[in-house]
Biopython code that builds the backbone (N, CA, C, O; Angstrom):
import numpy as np
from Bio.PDB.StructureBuilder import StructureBuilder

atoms = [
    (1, "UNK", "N", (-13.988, -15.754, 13.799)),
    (1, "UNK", "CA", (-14.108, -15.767, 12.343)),
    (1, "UNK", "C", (-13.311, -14.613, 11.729)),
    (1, "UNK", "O", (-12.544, -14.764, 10.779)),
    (2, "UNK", "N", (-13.545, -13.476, 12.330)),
    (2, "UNK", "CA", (-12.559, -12.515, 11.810)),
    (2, "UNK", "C", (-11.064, -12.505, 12.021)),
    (2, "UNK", "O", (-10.177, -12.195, 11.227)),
    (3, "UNK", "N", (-10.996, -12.870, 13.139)),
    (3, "UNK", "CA", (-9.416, -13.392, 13.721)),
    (3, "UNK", "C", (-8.657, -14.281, 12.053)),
    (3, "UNK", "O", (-7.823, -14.086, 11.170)),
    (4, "UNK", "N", (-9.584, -15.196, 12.469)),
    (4, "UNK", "CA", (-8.854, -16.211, 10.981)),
    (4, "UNK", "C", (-8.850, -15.193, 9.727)),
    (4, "UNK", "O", (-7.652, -15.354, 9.492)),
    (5, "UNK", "N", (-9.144, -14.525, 9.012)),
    (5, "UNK", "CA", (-10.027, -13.681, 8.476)),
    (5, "UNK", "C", (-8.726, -12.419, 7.748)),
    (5, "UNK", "O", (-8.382, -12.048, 6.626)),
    (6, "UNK", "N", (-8.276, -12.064, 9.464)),
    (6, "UNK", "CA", (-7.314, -11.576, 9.111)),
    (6, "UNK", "C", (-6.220, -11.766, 9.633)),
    (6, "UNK", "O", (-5.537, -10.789, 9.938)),
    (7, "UNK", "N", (-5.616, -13.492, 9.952)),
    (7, "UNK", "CA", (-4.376, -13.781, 9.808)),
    (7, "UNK", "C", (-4.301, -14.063, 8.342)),
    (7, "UNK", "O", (-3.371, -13.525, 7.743)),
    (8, "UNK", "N", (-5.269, -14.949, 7.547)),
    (8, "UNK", "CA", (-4.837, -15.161, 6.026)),
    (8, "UNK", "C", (-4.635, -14.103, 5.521)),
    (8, "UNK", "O", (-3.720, -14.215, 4.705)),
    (9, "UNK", "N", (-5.206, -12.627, 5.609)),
    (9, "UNK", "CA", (-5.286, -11.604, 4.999)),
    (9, "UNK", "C", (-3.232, -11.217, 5.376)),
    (9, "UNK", "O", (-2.287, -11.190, 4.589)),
    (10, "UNK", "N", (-3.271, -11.057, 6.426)),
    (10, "UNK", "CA", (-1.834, -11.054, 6.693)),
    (10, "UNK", "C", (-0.940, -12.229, 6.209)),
    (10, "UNK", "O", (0.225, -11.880, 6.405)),
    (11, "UNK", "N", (-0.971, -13.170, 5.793)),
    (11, "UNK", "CA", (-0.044, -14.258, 5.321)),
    (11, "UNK", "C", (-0.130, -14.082, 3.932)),
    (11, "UNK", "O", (0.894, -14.376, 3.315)),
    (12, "UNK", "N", (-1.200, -13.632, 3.205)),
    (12, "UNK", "CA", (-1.169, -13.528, 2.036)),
    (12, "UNK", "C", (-0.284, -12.249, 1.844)),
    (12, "UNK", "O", (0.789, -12.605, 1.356)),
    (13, "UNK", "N", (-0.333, -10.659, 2.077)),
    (13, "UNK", "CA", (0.494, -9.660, 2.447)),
    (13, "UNK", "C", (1.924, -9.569, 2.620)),
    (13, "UNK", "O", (2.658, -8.611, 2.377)),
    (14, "UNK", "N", (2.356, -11.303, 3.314)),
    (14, "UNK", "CA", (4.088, -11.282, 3.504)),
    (14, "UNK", "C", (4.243, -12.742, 2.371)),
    (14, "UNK", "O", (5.335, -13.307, 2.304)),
    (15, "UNK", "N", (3.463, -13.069, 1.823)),
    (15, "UNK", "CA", (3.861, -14.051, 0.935)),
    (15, "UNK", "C", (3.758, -13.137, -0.055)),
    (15, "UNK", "O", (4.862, -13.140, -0.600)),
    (16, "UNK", "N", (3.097, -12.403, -0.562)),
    (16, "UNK", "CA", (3.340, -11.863, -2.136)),
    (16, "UNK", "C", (4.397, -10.836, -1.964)),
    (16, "UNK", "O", (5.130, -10.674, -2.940)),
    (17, "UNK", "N", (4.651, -9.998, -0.750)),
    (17, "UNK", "CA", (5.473, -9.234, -0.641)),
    (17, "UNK", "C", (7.023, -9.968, -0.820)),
    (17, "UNK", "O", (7.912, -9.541, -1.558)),
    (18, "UNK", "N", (7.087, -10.963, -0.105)),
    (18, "UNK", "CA", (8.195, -11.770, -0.193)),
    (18, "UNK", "C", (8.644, -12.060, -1.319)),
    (18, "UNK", "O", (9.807, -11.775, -1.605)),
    (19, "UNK", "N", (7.716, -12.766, -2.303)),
    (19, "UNK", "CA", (7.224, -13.110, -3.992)),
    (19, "UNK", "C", (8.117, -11.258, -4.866)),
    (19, "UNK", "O", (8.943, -11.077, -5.760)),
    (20, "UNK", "N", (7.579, -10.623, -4.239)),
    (20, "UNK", "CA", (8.104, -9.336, -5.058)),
    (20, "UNK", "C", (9.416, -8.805, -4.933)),
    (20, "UNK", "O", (10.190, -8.435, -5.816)),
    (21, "UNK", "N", (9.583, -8.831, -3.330)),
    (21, "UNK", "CA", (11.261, -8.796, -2.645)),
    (21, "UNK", "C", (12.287, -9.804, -3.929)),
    (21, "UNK", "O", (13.121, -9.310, -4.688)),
    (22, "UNK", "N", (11.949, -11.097, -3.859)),
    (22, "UNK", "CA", (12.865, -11.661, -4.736)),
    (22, "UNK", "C", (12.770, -11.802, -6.020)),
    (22, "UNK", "O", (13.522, -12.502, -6.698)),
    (23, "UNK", "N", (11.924, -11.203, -6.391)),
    (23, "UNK", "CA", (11.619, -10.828, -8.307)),
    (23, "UNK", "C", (12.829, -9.297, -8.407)),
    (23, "UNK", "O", (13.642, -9.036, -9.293)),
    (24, "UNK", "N", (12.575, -8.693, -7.398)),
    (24, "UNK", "CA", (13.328, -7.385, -7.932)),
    (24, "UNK", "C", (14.818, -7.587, -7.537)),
    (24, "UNK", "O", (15.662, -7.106, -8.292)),
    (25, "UNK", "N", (15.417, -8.578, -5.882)),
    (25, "UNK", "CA", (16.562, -9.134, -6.182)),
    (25, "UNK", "C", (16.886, -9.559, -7.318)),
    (25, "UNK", "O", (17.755, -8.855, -7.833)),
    (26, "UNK", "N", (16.422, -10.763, -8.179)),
    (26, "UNK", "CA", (16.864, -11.259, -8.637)),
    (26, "UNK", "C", (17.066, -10.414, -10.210)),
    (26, "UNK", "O", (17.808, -10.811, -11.109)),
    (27, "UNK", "N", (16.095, -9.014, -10.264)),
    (27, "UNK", "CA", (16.683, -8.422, -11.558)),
    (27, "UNK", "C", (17.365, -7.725, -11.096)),
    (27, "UNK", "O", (17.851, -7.055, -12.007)),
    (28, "UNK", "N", (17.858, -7.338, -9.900)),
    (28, "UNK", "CA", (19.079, -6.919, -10.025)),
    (28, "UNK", "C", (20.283, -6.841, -10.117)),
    (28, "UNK", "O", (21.079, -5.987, -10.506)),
    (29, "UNK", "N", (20.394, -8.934, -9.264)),
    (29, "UNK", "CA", (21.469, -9.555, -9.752)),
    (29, "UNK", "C", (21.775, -10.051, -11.284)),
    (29, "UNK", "O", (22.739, -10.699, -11.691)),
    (30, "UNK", "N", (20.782, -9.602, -11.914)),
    (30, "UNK", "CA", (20.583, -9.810, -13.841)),
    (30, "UNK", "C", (21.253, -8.589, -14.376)),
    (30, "UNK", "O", (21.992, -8.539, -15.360)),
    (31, "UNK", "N", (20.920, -7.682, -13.650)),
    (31, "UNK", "CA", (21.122, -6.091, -14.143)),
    (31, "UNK", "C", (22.849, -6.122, -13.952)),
    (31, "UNK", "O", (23.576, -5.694, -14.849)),
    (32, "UNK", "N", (23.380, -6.666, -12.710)),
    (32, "UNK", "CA", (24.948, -6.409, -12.105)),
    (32, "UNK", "C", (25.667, -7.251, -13.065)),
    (32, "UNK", "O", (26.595, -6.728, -13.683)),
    (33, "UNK", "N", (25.318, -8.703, -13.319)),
    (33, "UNK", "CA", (25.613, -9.320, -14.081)),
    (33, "UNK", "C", (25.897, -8.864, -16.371)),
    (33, "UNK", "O", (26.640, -9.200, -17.293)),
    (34, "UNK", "N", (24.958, -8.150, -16.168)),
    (34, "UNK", "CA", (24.936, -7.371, -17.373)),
    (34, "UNK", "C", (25.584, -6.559, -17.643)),
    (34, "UNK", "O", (25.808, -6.324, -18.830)),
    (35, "UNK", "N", (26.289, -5.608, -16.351)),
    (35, "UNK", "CA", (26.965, -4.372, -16.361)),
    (35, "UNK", "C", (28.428, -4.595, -16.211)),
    (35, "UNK", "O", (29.263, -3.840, -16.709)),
    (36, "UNK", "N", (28.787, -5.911, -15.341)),
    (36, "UNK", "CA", (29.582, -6.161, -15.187)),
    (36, "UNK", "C", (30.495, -6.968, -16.799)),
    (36, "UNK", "O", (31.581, -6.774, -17.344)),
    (37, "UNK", "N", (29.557, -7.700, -17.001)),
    (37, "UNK", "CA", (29.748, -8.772, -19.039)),
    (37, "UNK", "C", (30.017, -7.317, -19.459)),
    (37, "UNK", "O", (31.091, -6.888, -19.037)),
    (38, "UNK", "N", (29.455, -6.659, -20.024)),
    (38, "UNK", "CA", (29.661, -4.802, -20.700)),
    (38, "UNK", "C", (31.095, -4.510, -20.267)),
    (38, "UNK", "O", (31.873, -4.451, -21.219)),
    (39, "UNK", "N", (31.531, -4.350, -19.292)),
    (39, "UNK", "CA", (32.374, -3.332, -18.710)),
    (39, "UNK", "C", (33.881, -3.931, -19.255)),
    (39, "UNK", "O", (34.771, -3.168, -19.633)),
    (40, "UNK", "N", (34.058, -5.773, -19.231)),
    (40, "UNK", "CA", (34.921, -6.224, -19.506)),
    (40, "UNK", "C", (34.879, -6.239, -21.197)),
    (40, "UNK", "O", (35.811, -6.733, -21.833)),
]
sb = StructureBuilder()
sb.init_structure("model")
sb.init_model(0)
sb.init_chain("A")
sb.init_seg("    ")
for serial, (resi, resn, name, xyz) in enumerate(atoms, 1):
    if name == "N":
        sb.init_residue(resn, " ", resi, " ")
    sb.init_atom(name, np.array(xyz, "f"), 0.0, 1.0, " ", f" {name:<3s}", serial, name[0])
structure = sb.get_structure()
C-alpha cells in the first residue's frame, strides 16, 4: 500500500515538474522571440 503510495507520489513530482520545465521553456522562447522583433 505504501509502495503504490509512493510511486504516484513520485509520478505526480515528474509530471508537474515536467509541466513547469516547459512553461519556463516556452517563456523563454517568447522572451528570445521578443528581443530578437526589438533588435531588428
Amino acid at each position: 500500500m505504501v509502495e503504490t503510495q509512493a510511486l504516484i507520489a513520485t509520478l505526480y513530482i515528474l509530471y508537474y515538474s515536467l509541466i513547469g520545465v516547459t512553461i519556463i521553456a516556452i517563456a523563454l522562447i517568447i522572451e528570445l522571440v521578443v528581443i530578437l522583433s526589438k533588435s531588428k
